[in-house]
C-alpha positions in Angstrom: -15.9 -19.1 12.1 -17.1 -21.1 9.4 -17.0 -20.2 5.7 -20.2 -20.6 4.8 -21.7 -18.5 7.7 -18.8 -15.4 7.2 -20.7 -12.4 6.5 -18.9 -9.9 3.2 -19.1 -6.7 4.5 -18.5 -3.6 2.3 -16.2 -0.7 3.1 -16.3 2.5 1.5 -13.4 4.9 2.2 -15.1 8.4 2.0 -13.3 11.1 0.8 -9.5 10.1 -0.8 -8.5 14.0 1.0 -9.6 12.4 4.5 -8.5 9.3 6.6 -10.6 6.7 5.8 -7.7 4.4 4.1 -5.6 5.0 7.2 -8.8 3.8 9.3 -9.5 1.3 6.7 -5.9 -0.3 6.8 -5.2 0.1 10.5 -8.2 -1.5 11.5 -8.1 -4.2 8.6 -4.1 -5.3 9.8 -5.8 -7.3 12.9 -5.3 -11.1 11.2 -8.1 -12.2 13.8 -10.6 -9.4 12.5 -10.2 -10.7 8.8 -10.9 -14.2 10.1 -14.2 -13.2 11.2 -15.6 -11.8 8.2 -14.8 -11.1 4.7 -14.4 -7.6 3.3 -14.2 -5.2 0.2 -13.1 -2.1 0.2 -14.1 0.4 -2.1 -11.7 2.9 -2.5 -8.1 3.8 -3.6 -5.8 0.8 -3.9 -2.9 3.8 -4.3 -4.2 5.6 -1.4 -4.0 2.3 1.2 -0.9 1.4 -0.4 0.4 4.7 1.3 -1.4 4.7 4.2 0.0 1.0 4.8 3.8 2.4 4.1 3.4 5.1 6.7 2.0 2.7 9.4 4.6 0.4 8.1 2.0 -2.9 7.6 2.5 -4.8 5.2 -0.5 -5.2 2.2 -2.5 -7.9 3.1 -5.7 -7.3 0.6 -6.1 -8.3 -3.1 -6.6 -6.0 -5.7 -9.1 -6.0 -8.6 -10.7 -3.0 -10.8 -14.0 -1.9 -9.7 -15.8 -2.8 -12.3 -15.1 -6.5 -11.7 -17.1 -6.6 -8.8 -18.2 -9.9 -7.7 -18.1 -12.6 -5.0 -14.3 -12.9 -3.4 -12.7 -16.0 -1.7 -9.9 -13.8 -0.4 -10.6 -12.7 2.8 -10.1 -9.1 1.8 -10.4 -7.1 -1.3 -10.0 -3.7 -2.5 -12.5 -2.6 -5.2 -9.7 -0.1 -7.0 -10.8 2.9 -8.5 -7.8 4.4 -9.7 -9.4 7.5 -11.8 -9.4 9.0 -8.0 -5.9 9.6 -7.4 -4.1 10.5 -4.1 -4.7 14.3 -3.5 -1.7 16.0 -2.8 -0.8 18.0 0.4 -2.1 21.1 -0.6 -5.6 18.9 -1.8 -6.4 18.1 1.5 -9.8 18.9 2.6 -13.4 18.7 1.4 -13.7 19.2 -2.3 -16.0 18.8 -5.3 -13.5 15.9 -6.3 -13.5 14.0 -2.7 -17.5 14.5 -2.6 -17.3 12.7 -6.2 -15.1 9.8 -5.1 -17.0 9.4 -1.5 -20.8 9.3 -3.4 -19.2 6.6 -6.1 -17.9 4.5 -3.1 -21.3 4.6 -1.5 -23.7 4.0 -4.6 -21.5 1.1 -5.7 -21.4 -0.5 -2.1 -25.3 0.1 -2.1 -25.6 -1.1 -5.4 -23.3 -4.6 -4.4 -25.5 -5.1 -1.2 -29.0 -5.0 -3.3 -27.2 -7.5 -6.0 -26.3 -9.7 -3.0 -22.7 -9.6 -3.0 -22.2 -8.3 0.3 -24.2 -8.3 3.4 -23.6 -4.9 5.0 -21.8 -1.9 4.5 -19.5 0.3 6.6 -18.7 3.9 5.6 -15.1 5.4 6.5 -15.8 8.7 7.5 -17.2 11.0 4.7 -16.0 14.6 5.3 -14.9 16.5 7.9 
């Protein structure tokens, strides 16, 4: 597909407690998939760090702080927003905290796609 006509499509990876990175990575590992769009995630870099370990896939986004938003010539980006941490086992599950992290995701992604930085958005899901 050609560059110019590759849509940016935004991720968001709900809440950190759910499995949203795992989706996000799992999904994301196809080379071909990449190839046809470009894509920023905004979420957890330390959470699809892990999920990638587990599924044993090697990291194939770039990383850069949230509030750097702005156009990417990688084919895929993680939007980090390491103030939400990964929970811990006995976090898992909906929470005040997760429902933080989720709406943050979601009203920056919304926020990127009226400033024209990306041209649709995806949400992992949200909450059990």
């Amino acid at each position: 597909m050609s560059e110019s006509i590759r849509p940016t499509i935004g991720i968001t990876m709900g809440d950190p407690a759910g499995v949203g990175a795992e989706i996000i990575v799992k999904a994301l590992s196809d080379p071909d998939l990449r190839a046809r769009a470009r894509f920023v995630i905004f979420g957890s870099n330390e959470l699809l760090d892990y999920e990638a370990d587990l599924a044993e896939i090697e990291c194939f986004w770039h990383r850069d702080h949230h509030e750097n938003l702005r156009r990417y010539a990688q084919s895929c980006v993680v939007l980090d927003y390491d103030e939400f941490a990964r929970p811990g086992p006995s976090e898992r599950g909906p929470s005040k905290a997760g429902g933080i992290a989720s709406m943050t995701f979601c009203e920056d992604a919304i926020g990127a796609a009226r400033a024209g930085l990306i041209d649709a958005i995806v949400t992992a899901p949200i909450s059990k």
